[in-house]
NUKOLFI-660867 format. One line per 2 residues: number of its first residue (from 1); their letters; for each residue z, y, x of N, C-alpha, C. Coordinates in pm, whole numbers, plus 50000, padded with zeros to 5 digits. Layout:
<atoms>
NUM	A	Z:Y:X:Z:Y:X:Z:Y:X | ...
</atoms>
This chain:
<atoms>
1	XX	50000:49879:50084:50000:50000:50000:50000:50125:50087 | 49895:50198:50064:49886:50342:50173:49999:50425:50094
3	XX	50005:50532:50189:50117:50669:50183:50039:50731:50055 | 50144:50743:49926:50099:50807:49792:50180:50938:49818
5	XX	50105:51021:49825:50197:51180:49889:50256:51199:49730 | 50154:51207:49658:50225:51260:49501:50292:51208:49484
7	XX	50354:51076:49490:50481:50988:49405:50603:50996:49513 | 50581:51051:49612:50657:51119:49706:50711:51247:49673
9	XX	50593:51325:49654:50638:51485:49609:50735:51474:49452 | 50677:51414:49395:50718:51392:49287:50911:51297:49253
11	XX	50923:51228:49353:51035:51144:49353:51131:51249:49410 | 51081:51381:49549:51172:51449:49597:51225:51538:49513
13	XX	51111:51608:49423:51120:51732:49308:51189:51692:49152 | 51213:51504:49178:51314:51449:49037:51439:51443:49097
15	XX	51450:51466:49234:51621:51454:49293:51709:51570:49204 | 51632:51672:49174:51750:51787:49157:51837:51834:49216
17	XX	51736:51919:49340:51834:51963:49449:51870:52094:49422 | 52050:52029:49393:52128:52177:49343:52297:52177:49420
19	XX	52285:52282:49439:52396:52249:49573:52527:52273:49449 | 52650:52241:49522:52764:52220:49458:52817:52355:49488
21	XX	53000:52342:49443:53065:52493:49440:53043:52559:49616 | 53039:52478:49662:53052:52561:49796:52896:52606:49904
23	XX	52803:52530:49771:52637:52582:49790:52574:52502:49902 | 52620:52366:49932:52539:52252:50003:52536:52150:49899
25	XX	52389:52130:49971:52322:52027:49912:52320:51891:49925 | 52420:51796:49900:52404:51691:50011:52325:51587:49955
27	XX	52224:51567:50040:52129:51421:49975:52098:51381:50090 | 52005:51285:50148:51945:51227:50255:52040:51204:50336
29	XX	52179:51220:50323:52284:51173:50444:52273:51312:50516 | 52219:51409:50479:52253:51535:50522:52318:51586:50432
31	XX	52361:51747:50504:52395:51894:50412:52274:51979:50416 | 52251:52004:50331:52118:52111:50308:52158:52256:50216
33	XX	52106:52358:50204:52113:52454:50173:52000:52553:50095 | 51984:52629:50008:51877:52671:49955:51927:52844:50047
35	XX	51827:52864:50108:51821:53006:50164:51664:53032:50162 | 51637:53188:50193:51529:53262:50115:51463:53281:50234
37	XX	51365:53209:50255:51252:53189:50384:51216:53338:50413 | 51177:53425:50340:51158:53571:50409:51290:53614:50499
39	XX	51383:53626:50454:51490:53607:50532:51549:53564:50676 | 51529:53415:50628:51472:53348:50787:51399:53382:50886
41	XX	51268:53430:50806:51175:53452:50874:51140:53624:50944 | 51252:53711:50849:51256:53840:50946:51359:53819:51075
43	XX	51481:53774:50989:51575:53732:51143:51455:53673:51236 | 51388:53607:51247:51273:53547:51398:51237:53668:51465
45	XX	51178:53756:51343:51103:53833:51406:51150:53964:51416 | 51249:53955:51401:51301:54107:51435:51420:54077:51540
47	XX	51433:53973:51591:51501:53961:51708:51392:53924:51832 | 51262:53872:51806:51175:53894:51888:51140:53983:51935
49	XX	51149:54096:51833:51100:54244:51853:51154:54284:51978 | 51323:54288:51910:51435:54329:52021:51397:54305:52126
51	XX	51382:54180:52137:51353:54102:52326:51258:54185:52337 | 51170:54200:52255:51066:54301:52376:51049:54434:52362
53	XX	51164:54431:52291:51211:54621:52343:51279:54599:52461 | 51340:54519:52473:51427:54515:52589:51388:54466:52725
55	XX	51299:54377:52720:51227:54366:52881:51073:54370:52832 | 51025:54368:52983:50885:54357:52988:50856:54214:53073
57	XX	50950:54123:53072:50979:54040:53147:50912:53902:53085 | 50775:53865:53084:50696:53785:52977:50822:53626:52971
59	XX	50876:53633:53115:50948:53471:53075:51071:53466:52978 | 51124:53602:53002:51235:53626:52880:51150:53604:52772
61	XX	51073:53709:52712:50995:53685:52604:50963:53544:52572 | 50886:53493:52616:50923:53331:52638:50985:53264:52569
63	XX	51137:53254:52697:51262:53212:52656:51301:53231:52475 | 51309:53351:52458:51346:53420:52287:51244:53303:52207
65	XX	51122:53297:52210:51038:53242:52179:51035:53079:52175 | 51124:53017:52284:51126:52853:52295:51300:52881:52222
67	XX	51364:52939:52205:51483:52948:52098:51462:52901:51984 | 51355:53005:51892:51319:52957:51716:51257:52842:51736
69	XX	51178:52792:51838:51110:52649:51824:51253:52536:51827 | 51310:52604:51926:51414:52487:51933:51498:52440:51815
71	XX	51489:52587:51737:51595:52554:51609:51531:52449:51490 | 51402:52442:51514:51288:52341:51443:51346:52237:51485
73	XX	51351:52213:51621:51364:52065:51681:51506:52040:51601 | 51636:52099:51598:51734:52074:51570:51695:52067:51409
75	XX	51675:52143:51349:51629:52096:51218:51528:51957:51155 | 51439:51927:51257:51379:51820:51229:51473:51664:51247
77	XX	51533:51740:51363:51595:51582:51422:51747:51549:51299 | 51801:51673:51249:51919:51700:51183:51845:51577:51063
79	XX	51753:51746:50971:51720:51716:50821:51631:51568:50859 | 51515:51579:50870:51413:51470:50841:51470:51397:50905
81	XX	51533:51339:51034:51589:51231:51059:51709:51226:50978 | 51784:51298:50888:51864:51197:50788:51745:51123:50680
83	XX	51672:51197:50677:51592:51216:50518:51540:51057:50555 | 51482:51035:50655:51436:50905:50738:51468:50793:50750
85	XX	51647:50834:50757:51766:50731:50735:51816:50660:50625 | 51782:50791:50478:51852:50774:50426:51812:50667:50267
87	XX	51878:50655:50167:51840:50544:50098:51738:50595:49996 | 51724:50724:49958:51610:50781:49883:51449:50722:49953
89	XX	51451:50746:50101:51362:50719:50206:51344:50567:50177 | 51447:50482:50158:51447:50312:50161:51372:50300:49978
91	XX	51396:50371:49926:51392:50294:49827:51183:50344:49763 | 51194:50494:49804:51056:50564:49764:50956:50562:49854
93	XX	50970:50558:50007:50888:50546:50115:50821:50424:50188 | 50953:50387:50207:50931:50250:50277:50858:50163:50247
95	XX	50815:50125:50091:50755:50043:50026:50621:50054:50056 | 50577:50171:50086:50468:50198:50127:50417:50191:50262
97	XX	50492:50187:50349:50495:50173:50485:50403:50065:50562 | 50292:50054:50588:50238:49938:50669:50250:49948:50844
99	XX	50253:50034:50858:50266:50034:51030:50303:50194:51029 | 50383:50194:51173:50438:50306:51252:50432:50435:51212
101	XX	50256:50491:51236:50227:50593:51168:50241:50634:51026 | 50257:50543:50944:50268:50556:50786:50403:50644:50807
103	XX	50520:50675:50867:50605:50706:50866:50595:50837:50923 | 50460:50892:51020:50436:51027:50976:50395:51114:50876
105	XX	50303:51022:50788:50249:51049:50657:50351:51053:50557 | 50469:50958:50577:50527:50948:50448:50685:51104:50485
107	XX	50710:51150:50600:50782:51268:50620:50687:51400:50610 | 50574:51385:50602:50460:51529:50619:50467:51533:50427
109	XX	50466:51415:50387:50466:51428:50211:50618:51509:50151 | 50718:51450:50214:50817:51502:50227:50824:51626:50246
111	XX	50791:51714:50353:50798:51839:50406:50693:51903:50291 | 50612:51866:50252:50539:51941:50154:50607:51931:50019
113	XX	50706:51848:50039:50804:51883:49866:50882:51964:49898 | 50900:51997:49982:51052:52146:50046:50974:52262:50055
115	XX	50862:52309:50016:50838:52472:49973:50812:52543:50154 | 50808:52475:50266:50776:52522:50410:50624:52529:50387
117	XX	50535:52568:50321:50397:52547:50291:50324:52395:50275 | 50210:52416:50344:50130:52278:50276:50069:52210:50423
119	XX	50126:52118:50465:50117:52053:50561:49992:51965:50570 | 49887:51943:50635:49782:51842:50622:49753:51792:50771
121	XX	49726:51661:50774:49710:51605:50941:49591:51565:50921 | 49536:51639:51042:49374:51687:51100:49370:51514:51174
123	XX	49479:51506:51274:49426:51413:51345:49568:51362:51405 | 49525:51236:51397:49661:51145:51431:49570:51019:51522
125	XX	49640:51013:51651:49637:50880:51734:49766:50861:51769 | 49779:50733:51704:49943:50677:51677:49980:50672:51886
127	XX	50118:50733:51891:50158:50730:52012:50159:50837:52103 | 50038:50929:52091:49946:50982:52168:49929:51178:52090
129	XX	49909:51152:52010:49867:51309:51936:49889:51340:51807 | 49899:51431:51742:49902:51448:51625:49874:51596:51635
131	XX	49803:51636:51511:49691:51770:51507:49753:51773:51376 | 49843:51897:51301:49828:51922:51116:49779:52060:51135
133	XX	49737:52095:51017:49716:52219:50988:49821:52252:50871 | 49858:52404:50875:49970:52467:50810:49921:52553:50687
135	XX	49872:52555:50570:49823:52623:50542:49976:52691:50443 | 49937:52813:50407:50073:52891:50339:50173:52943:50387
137	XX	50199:52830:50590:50346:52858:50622:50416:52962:50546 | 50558:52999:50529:50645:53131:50490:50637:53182:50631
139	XX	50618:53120:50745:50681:53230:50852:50545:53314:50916 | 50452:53261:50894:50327:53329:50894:50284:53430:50749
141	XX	50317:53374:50648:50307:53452:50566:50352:53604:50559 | 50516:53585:50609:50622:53692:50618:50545:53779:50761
143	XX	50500:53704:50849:50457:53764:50950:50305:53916:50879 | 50267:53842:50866:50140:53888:50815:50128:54015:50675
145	XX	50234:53971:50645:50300:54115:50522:50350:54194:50583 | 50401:54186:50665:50555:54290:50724:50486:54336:50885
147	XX	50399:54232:50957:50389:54298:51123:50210:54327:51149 | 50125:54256:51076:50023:54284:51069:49957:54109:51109
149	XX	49794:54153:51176:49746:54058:51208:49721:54025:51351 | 49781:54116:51424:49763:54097:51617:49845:54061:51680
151	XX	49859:53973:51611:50031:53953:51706:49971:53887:51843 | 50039:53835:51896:50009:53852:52109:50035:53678:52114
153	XX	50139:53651:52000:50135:53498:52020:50155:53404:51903 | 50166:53313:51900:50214:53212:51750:50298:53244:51701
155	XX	50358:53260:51518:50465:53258:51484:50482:53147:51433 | 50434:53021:51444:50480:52880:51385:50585:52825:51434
157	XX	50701:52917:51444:50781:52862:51523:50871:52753:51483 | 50915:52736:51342:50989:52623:51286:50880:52488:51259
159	XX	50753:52533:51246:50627:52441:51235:50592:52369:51384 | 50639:52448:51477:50580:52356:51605:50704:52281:51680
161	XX	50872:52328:51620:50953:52229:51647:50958:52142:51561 | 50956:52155:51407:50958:52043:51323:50879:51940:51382
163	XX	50709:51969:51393:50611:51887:51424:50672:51802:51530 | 50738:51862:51621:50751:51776:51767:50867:51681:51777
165	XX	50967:51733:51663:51065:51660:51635:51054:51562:51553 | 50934:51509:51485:50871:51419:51417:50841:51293:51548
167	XX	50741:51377:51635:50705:51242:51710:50794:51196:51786 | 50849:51283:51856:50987:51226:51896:51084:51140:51846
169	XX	51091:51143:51713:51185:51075:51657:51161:50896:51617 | 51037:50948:51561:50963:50812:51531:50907:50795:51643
171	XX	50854:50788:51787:50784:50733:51898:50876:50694:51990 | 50991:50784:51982:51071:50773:52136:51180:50741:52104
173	XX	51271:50790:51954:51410:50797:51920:51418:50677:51827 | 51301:50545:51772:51293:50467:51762:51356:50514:51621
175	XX	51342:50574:51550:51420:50592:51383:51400:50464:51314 | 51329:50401:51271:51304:50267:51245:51445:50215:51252
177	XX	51466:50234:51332:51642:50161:51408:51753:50212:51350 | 51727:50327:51260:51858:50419:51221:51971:50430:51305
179	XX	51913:50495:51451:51999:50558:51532:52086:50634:51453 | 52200:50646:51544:52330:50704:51439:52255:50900:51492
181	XX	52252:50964:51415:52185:51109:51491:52290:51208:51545 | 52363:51158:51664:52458:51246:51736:52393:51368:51825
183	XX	52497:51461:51871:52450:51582:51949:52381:51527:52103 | 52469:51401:52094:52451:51308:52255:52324:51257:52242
185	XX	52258:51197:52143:52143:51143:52093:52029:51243:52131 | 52060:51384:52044:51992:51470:52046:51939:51516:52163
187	XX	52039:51536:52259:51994:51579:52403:51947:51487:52476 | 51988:51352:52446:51877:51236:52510:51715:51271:52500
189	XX	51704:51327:52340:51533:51286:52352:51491:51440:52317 | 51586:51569:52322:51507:51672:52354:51500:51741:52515
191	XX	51594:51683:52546:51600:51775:52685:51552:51673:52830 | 51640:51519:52782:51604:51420:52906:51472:51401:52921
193	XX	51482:51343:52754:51368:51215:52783:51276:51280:52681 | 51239:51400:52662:51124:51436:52594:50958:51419:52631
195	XX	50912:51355:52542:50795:51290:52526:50677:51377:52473 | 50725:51467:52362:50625:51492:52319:50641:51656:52230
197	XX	50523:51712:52289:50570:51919:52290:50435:51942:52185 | 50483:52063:52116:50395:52111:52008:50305:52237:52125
199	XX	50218:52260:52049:50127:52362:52096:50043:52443:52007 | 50044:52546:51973:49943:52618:51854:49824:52652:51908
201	XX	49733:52595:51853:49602:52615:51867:49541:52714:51797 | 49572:52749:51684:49518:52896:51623:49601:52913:51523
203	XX	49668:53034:51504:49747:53077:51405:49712:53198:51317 | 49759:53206:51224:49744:53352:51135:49721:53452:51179
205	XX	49891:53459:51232:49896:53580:51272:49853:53651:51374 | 49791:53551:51438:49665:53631:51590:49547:53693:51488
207	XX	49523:53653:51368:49369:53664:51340:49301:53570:51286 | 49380:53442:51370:49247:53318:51311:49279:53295:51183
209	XX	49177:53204:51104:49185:53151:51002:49268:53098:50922 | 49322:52967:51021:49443:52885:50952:49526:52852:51104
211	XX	49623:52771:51058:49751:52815:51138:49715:52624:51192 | 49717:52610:51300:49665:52461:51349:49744:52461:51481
213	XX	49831:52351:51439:49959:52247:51558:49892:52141:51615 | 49922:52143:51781:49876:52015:51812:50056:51935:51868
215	XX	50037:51853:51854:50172:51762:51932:50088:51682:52022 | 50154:51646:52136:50056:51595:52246:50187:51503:52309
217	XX	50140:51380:52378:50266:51307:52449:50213:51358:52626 | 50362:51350:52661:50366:51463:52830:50394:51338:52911
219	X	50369:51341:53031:50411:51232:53114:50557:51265:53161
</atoms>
């Protein structure tokens, strides 16, 4: 049985995700939260700004810049590796599952039921690459209302850690296995033993067309 994205989208959007008195959400063996993506997405960019009011120093700039990606990675490895773990995943996904990669298809269906825009994979070689295109992102969107269309570099910044925290998880962090997802875990396969880095190939907010991630495995 191939990856049915709709009975996916559809099984996440019958959960009824409504957070309790203290406004978390807990499902997937996570805590989740409803916060207002413009929001998010000016905090990025108005602390980017800062950094480059403040130096002219391109590796700082940089640095500020591999920060919001990183908070992707921690979000991917957090959320979608519970979501991965958890028994909603066993009971609506799995069934569908024929090999390895099905388990990128069946979290990209996922991520397109959480309102981060509309995720589509250009190109997948199981192990090796993965290419989606972003169409809608909020953080390109917000970019593109509020700073214009020239920006100097990518704003996919929660899109190119999520992405990378995908292959990582399923290629290297063996999720299959329902690793327990500790901070110790975490720094095993983002900082040691990282395998595999996002890269934007054309984004919005430079100009181009559509907003296109590559994930690539590093030696």
């Amino acid at each position: 049985m191939a990856i049915d994205e709709d009975i996916i989208i559809e099984s996440v959007q019958q959960l009824g995700l409504e957070g309790g008195e203290n406004g978390l959400i807990l499902e997937f063996g996570v805590a989740l939260t409803y916060g207002f993506a413009d929001y998010y997405a000016e905090l990025e960019y108005e602390a980017e700004r800062l950094f480059q009011e403040e130096t002219e120093d391109e590796l700082v700039r940089q640095a500020a810049r591999e920060l919001f990606i990183e908070a992707g990675h921690v979000c991917g490895f957090n959320t979608l590796g519970g979501i991965m773990e958890s028994e909603a995943w066993e009971a609506v996904v799995m069934p569908m599952i024929e090999k390895q990669e099905d388990w990128i298809r069946g979290i990209i269906a996922v991520i397109n039921a959480l309102g981060w825009g509309r995720y589509e994979i250009v190109e997948l070689i199981p192990g090796e690459k993965l290419v989606v295109q972003v169409i809608n992102s909020y953080e390109c969107r917000h970019y593109l209302e509020h700073y214009g269309t020239d920006a100097e570099s990518a704003k996919c910044y929660l899109s190119l850690g999520v992405l990378s925290s995908i292959m990582n998880l399923i290629y290297e962090g063996k999720i299959v296995e329902k690793p327990e997802l500790t901070e110790t875990f975490y720094h095993q396969l983002f900082k040691e033993n990282k395998k595999f880095v996002a890269r934007s190939i054309s984004c919005r907010a430079k100009g181009d067309h559509v907003c296109r991630i590559e994930v690539s495995k590093i030696d």
